[in-house]
C-alpha positions as CSV (number, residue, x, y, z in Angstrom):
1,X,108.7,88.6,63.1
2,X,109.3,85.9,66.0
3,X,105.9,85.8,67.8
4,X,104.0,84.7,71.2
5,X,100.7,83.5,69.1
6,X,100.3,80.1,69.1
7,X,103.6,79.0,70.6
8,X,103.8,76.3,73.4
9,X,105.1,78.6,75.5
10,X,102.1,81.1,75.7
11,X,99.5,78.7,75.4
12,X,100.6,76.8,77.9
13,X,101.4,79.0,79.9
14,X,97.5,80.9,79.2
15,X,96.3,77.7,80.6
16,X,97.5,77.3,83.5
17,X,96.4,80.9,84.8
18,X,92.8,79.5,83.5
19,X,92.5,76.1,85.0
20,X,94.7,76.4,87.6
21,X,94.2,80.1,89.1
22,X,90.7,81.1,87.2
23,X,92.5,84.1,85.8
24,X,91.4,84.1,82.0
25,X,93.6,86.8,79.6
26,X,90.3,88.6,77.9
27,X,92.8,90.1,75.6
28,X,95.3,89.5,72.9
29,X,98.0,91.9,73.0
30,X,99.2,93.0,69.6
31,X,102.9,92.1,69.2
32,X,105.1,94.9,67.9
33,X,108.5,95.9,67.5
34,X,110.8,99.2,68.2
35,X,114.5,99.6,67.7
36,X,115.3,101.2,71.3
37,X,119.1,101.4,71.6
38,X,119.7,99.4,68.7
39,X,117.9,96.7,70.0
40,X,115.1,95.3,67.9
41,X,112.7,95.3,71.3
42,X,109.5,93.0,71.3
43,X,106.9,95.0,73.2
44,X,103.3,93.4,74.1
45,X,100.8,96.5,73.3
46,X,97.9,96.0,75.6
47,X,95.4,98.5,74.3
48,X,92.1,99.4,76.0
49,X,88.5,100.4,74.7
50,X,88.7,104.4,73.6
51,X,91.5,106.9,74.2
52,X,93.9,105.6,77.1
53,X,94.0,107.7,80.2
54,X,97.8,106.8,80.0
55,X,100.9,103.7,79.5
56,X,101.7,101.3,82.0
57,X,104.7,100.1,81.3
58,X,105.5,96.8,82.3
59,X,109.1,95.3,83.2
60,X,110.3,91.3,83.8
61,X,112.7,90.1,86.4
62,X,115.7,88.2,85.5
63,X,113.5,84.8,85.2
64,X,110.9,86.0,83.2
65,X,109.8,88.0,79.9
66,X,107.1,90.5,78.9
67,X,104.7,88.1,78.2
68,X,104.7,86.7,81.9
69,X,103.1,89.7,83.0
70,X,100.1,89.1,80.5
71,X,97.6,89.2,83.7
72,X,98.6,92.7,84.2
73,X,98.7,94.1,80.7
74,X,95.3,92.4,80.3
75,X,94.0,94.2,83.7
76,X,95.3,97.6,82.6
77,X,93.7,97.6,79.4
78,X,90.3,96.7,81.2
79,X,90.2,99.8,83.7
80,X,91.6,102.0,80.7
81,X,95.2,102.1,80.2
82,X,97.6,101.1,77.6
83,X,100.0,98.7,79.0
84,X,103.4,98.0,77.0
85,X,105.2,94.6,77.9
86,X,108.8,94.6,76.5
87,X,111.2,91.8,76.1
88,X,114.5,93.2,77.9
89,X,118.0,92.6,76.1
90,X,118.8,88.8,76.1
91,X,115.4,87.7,77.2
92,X,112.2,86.7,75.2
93,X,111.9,87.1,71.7
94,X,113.9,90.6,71.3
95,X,116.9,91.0,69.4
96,X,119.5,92.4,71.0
97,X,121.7,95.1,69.6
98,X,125.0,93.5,67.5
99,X,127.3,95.2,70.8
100,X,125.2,93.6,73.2
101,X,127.3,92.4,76.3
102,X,124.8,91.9,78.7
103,X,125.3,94.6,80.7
104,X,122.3,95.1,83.0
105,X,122.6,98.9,82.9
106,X,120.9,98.4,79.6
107,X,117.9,97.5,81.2
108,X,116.6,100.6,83.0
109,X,118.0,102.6,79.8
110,X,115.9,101.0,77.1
111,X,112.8,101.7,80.1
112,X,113.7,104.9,80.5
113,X,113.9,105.6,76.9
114,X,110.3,104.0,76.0
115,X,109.0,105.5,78.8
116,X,110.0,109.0,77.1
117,X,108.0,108.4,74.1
118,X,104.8,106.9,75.9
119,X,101.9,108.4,75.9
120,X,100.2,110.4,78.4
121,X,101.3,109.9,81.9
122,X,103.5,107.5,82.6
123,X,103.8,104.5,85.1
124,X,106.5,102.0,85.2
125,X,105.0,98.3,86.8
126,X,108.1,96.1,88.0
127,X,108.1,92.7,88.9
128,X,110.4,90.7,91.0
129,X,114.5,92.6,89.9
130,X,112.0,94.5,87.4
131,X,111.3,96.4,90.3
132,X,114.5,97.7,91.1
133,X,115.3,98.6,87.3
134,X,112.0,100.1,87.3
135,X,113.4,102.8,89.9
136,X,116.2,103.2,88.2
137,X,114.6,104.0,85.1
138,X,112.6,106.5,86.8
139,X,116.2,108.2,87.5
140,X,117.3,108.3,84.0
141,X,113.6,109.2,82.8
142,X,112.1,112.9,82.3
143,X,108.3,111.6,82.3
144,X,108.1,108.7,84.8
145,X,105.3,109.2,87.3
146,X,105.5,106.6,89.1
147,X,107.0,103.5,90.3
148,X,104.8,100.3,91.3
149,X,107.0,97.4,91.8
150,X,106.3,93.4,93.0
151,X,110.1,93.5,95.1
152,X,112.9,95.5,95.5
153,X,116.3,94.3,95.5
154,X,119.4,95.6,96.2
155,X,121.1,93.4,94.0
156,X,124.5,95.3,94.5
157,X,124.0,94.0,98.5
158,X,126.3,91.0,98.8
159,X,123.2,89.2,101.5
160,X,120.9,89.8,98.9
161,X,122.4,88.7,95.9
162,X,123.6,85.4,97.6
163,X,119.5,85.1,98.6
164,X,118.4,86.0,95.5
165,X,120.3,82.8,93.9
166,X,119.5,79.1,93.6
167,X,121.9,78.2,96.4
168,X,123.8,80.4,98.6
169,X,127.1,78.7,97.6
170,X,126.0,79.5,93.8
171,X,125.8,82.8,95.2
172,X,129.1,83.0,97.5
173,X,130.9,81.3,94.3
174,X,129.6,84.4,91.7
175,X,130.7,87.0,94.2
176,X,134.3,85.6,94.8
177,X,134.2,85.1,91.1
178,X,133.3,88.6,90.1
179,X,136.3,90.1,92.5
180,X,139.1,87.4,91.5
181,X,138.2,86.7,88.3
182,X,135.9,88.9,86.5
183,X,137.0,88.1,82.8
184,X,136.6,84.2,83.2
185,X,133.7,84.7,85.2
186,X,131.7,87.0,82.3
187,X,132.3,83.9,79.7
188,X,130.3,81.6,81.6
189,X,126.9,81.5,80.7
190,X,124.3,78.7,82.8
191,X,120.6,78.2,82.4
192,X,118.3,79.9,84.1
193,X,117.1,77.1,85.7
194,X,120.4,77.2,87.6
195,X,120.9,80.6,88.2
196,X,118.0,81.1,89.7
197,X,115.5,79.6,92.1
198,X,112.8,79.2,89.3
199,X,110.4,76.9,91.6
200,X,110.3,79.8,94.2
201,X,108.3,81.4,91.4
202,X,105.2,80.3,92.4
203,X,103.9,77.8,95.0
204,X,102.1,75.7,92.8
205,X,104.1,72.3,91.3
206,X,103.0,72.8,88.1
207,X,103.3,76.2,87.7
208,X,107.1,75.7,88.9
209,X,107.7,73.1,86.0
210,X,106.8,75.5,83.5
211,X,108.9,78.1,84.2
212,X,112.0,75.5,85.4
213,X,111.4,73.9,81.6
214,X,110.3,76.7,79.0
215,X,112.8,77.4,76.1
216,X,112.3,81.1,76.7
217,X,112.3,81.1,80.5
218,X,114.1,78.2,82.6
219,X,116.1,76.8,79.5
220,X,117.3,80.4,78.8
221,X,121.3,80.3,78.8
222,X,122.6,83.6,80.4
223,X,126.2,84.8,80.8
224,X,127.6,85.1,84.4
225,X,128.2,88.9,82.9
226,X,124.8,90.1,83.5
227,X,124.4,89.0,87.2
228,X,128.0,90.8,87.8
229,X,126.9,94.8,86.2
230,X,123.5,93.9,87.8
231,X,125.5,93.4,91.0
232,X,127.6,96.5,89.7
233,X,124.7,98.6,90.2
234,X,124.1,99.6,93.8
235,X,120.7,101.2,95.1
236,X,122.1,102.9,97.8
237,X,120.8,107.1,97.9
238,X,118.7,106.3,94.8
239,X,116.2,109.3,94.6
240,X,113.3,108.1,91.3
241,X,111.6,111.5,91.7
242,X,108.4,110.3,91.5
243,X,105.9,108.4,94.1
244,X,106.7,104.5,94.7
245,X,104.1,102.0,95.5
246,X,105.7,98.8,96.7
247,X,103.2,95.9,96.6
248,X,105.3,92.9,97.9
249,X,103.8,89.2,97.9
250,X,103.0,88.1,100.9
251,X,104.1,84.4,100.6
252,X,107.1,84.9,98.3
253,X,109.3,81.8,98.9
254,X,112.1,83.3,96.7
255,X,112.4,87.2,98.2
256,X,111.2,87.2,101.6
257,X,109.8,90.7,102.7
258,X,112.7,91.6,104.7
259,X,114.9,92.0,101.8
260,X,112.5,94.7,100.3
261,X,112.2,96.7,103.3
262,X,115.8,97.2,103.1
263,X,115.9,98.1,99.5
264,X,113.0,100.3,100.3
265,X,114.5,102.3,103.4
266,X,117.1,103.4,100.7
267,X,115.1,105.1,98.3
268,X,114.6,109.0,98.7
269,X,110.9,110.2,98.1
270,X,107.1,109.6,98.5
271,X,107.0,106.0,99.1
272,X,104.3,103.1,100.0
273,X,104.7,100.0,101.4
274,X,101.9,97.2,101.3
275,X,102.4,93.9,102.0
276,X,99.4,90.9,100.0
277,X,97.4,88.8,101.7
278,X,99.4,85.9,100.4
279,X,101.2,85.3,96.7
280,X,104.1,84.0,95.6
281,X,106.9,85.4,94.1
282,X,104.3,85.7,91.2
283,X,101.7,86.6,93.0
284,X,98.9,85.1,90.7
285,X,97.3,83.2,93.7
286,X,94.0,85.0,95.1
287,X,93.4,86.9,96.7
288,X,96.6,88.4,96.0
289,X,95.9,89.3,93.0
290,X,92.8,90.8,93.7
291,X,94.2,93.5,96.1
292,X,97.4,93.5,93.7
293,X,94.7,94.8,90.8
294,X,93.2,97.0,93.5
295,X,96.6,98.7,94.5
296,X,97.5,99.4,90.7
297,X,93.8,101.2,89.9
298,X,94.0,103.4,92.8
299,X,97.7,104.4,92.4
300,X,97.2,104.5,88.8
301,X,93.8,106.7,89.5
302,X,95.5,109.1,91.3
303,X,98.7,109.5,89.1
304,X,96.3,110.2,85.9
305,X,93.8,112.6,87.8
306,X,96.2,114.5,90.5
307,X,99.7,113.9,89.4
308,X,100.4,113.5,92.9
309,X,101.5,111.2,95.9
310,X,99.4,108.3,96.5
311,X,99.8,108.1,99.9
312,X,102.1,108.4,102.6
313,X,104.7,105.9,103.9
314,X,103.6,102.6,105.5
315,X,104.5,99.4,106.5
């Protein structure tokens, strides 16, 4: 089985959160696989000390992969909770099903479905458009408690989707694309590293190199196909049915706040809005993460011991 351990990718990636950040992984997640789908999905099991009080799953943007959010799965673990870290379709080290045409909807369907099969209460932890798909797993899912997500964005907004690329000609050029010529446009396939802003990930240079040059991240060649059904999918009305706790970055260079308030004002429900200290599009800068951590215990607290609505709405 393809693995994390010992690859460039994660140790260098380890060391940067150490040296760079002081955040040290306490943890080594234990790398498994489950056919979800038909796709052979590689899941980071985060498992803490004793019985969890419940699963945390964990869910990458479109420039990232389940081991990224290693800081989180390792924090979960250490207040109690299993967190599970997959590798979505296309991404990382999972296998995709042999029919696999990058269609985004998979996404939120292969969360929805592990989310089904967790144990205990569940939580669904998005970062970045991991977010968004987070919510609309929660749509598709009977046991989803709730939503905590890094942005949210309305991909299927024709502003947004131009922001959310490189360059907003890139962007204008997709969108033109998808309308006029859809079946040329879904052969294309570019690296990540010019799809999508990749230095906006983080404010810190070498932090940006990594993800611009990592096989499994910047280097990553996806087809034009899966930006068009993720710009297929629109938010608008979108009702989760459980309590949403948006935590958004408070220096994000990449998805400026604005743009989740206005994916947020469409969502139907108990929701919260908090905006960091400061943190990048990854927010791994502190104290971001500090009140980031703080957020997901006391949501995750109250989900586990009330069931109910962490809070009312606020800006």
């Amino acid at each position: 089985m393809k693995s994390y351990e010992n690859t460039p990718s994660w140790q260098q990636y380890r060391e940067i959160l150490e040296r760079v950040f002081g955040l040290v992984i306490a943890r080594e997640p234990t790398e498994t696989r489950q056919s979800i789908r038909k796709h052979n999905v590689h899941i980071d099991h985060w498992r803490p000390d004793g019985k969890p009080k419940g699963t945390l799953i964990l869910v990458h943007g479109g420039g990232g992969n389940g081991r990224i959010l290693a800081p989180l799965g390792d924090y979960a673990a250490s207040i109690g909770w299993q967190a599970l870290a997959p590798d979505l379709p296309g991404y990382g080290l999972t296998e995709p099903a042999p029919d696999f045409r990058w269609n985004y909807d998979e996404w939120p369907a292969v969360i929805a479905e592990m989310a089904d099969s967790a144990e205990g209460p569940v939580v669904v932890l998005g970062a970045s458009v991991g977010g968004m798909t987070a919510v609309f797993a929660a749509e598709e899912s009977r046991k989803i408690a709730g939503v905590i997500a890094t942005t949210l964005l309305d991909m299927g907004d024709p502003n947004t989707f131009v922001q959310a690329a490189r360059w907003r000609w890139l962007g204008k050029l997709s969108l033109a694309g998808f309308r006029i010529f859809p079946a040329i446009f879904d052969r294309i396939a570019l690296p990540l590293w010019i799809s999508a802003p990749l230095r906006a990930m983080s404010g810190n240079a070498e932090m940006q190199d990594y993800f611009r040059r990592d096989r499994l991240l910047g280097r990553l060649w996806v087809p034009v196909r899966f930006f068009r059904t993720m710009h297929a999918r629109k938010a608008s009305g979108i009702s989760p049915g459980c309590p949403i706790l948006l935590v958004h970055p408070g220096a994000d260079a990449w998805t400026p706040v604005a743009l989740s308030r206005a994916a947020f004002d469409l969502v139907r429900g108990p929701k919260e809005f908090v905006v960091l200290t400061n943190g990048s599009h990854l927010p791994v800068e502190r104290p971001a993460i500090d009140e980031f951590q703080d957020h997901i215990a006391s949501f995750l607290e109250t989900v586990a011991g009330k069931g109910g609505h962490p809070g009312e709405e606020s800006g």
